[in-house]
N, C-alpha and C positions, 0 to 999 in steps of 0.2 A: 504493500500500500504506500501511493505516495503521502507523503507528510507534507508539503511542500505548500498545497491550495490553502491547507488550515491555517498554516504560520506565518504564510503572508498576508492574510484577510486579520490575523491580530494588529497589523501596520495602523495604526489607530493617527486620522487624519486631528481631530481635534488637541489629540498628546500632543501632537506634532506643533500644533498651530498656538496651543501654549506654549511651547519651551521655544517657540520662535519670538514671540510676543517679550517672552521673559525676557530675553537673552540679548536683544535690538531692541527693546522700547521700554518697558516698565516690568522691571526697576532697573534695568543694565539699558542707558542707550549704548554705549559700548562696552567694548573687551578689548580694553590696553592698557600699557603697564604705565603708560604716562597721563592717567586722568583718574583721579577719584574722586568720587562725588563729594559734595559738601556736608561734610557731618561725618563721613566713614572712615573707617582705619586702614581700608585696602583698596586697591586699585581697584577697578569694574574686570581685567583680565583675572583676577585673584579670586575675587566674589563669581568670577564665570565656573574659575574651578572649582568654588565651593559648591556651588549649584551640581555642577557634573557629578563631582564627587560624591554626591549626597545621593542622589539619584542611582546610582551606579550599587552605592553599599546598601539603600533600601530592597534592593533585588538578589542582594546577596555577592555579591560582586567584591575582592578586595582590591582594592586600587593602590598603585605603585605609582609614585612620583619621581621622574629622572629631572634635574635640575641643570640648564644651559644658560649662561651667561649674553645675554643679548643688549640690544639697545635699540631707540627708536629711530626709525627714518628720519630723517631730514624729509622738508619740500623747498622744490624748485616750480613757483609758480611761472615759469618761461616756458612750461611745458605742456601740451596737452592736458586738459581735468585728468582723465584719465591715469597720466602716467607721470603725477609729480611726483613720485618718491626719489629721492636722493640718500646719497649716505647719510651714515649718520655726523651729523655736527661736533666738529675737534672734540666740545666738552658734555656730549649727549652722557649722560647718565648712565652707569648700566643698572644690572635689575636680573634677578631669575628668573627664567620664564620655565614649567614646569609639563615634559612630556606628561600625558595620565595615562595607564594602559590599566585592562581590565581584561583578566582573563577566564578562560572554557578548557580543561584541557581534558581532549579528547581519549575514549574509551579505550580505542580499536588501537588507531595509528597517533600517538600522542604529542612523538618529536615531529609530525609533520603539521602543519601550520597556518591557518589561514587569516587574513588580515584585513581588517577594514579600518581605515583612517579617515579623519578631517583634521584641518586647520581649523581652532575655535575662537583665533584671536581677529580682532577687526583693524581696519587700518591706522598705523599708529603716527600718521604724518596729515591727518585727515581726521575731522570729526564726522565719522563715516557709521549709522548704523551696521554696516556689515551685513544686509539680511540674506540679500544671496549669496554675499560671498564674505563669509563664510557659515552664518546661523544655520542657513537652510541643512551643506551638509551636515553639520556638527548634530543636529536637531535627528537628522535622516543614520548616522550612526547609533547614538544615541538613542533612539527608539527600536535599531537593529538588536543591540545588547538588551532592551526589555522582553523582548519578543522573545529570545532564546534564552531567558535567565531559568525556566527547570527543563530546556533541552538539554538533553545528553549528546555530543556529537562524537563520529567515529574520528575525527581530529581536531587537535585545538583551534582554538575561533581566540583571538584577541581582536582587542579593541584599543586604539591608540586616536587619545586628542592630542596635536597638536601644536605649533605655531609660526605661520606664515607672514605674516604682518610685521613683524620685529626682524634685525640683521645680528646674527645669522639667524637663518630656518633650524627650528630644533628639530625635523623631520630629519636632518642629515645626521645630528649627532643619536637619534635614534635608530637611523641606518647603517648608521658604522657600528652601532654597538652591536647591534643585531648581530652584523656580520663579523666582529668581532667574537662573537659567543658562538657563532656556527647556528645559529639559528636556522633549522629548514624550512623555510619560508615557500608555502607552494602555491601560493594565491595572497596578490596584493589589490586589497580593493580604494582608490581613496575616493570619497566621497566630496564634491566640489564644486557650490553655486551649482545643486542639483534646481533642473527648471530654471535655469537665465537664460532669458532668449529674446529677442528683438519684439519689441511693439508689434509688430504687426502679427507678427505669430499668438503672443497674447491674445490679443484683440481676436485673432481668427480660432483660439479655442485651441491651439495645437498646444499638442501636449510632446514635449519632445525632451531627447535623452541621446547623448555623444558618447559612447566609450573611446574613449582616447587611449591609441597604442605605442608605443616606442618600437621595442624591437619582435623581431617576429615573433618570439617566445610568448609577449601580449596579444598576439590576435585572434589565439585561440581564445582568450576571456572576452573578449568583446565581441567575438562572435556567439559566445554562453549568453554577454547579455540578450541579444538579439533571439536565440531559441527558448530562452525562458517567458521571453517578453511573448511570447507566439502560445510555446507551449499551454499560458497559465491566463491568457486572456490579458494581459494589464491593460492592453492599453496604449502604449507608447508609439510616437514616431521613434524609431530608433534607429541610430547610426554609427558607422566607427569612420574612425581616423586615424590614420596611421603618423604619428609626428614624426618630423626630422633629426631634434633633439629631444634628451630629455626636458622633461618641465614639470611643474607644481610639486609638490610634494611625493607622488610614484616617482619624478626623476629622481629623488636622492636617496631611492630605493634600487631604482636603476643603476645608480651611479656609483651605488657600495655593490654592483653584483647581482643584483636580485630582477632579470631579464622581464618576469613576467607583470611585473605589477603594471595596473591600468585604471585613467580614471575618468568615474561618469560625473558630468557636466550637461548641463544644460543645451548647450550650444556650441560650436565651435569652426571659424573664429567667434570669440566670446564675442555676444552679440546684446548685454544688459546694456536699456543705454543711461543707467546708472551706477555702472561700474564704475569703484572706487571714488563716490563722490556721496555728499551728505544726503543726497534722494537716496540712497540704498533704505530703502524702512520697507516693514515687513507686511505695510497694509497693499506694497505693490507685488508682495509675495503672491503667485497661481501654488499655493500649496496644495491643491490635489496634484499637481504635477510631482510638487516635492514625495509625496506620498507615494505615485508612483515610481517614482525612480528608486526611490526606498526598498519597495517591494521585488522591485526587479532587482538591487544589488542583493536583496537579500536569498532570493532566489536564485542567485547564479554561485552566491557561498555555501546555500546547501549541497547543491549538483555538487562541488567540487569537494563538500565535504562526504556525497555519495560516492566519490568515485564516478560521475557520470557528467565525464567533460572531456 
């Protein structure tokens, strides 16, 4: 019997559409190490972990914090909305910014491995709600770990937040450790600005979904999104892409070794056209789309942790 239809219809759209809410507008407009609200003892990226964190242990989950030394962007307003970040400033501050992983380990095959990530920080050179990029995924993993908190899987299922917005990306010091520990990594999912897609797609109702591939070792997962998405009725426009370099957070997965990892997005080229600028709020979120894209990532880590990929 498959398991697969029941577990993905627990993908619970309103969970979804609070912790989006939370997380981008009330009480977190952001998630960065350089703004705390008025009256609080920690930054809104700190208050974002405790949220995660909490959420995470209520399910039973024990959460492991890896700690990176970052700092924030600089802006260069000479540039595109889009694309003012700069380095960081001679005297930018630095600050922990803290991987979170949450693990499943598996029954059967245990040292093999499957992975879903988001970046949950928002942009730190920009008062940017963040909601598609990055709530939505954060929101869409994050409700994948509820989903399976009393599955049992034939291999381990981790769960990793964490942080694209600050320099450096802690996604790399969590790739190198990986592959420093020999970690078997056999599926890398990241989750990112799931459902950002152009106005007019909005507008037209489409519901759409990119699995982005690097190297060919990734196309067999993005063609898993595409037969799940079939299989199981979602739903989705779905499509893959094959990139030239790496990128987003599966590059620094790539880039420590790890061939397969791929990530679903919205759109691609990124097509929000409120990317990276202060309209990212979450009331312009299509979150049934987030919901589906959710269901389909979640759907392509079962297959993979069935053996049926």
């Amino acid at each position: 019997m498959d398991i697969i239809p029941d577990l993905i219809k627990q993908v619970d759209l309103q969970r979804l559409s609070h912790n989006l809410f939370y997380l981008s507008k009330d009480p977190l407009p952001f998630r960065k190490l350089n703004y705390t609200l008025p009256g609080h003892t920690k930054n809104t990226l700190y208050e974002a972990d405790d949220f995660i964190q909490a959420n995470l242990e209520s399910w039973g989950y024990s959460v492991e914090k890896e700690g990176v030394q970052v700092q924030p962007f600089g802006c260069d307003t000479s540039k595109p909305k889009a694309h003012q970040y700069a380095p960081p400033a001679a005297d930018a501050r630095w600050y922990t910014a803290y991987n979170l992983y949450a693990k499943k380990r598996g029954t059967t095959y245990p040292d093999e491995i499957i992975l879903f990530l988001s970046h949950k920080d928002s942009q730190s050179w920009v008062d940017s709600p963040g909601a598609y990029d990055n709530t939505a995924g954060t929101v869409g993993t994050l409700e994948i770990a509820r989903v399976l908190k009393d599955f049992s899987p034939q291999r381990s299922i981790w769960f990793l937040f964490c942080n694209e917005e600050h320099k450096p990306w802690t996604s790399v010091t969590a790739a190198q450790n990986a592959k420093g520990r020999g970690d078997n990594l056999v599926a890398i999912f990241n989750l990112d600005s799931l459902g950002g897609k152009a106005q007019t797609e909005i507008d037209a109702g489409r519901k759409t979904n990119v699995t982005l591939y690097t190297k060919p070792e990734g196309e067999r997962f993005a063609d898993l999104m595409a037969e799940v998405n079939q299989a199981y009725d979602i739903g989705l426009i779905q499509q893959k892409y094959q990139r030239q370099s790496p990128g987003d957070d599966d590059g620094s997965y790539i880039n420590a070794g790890y061939p397969m990892a791929v990530a679903n997005l919205g759109s691609y080229p990124y097509a929000d056209p409120n990317y990276h600028r202060e309209t990212d709020v979450p009331e312009l979120v299509d979150i049934s789309n987030v919901c589906m894209g959710t269901q389909a990532s979640l759907a392509a880590g079962l297959r993979v942790d069935q053996g049926r990929y």
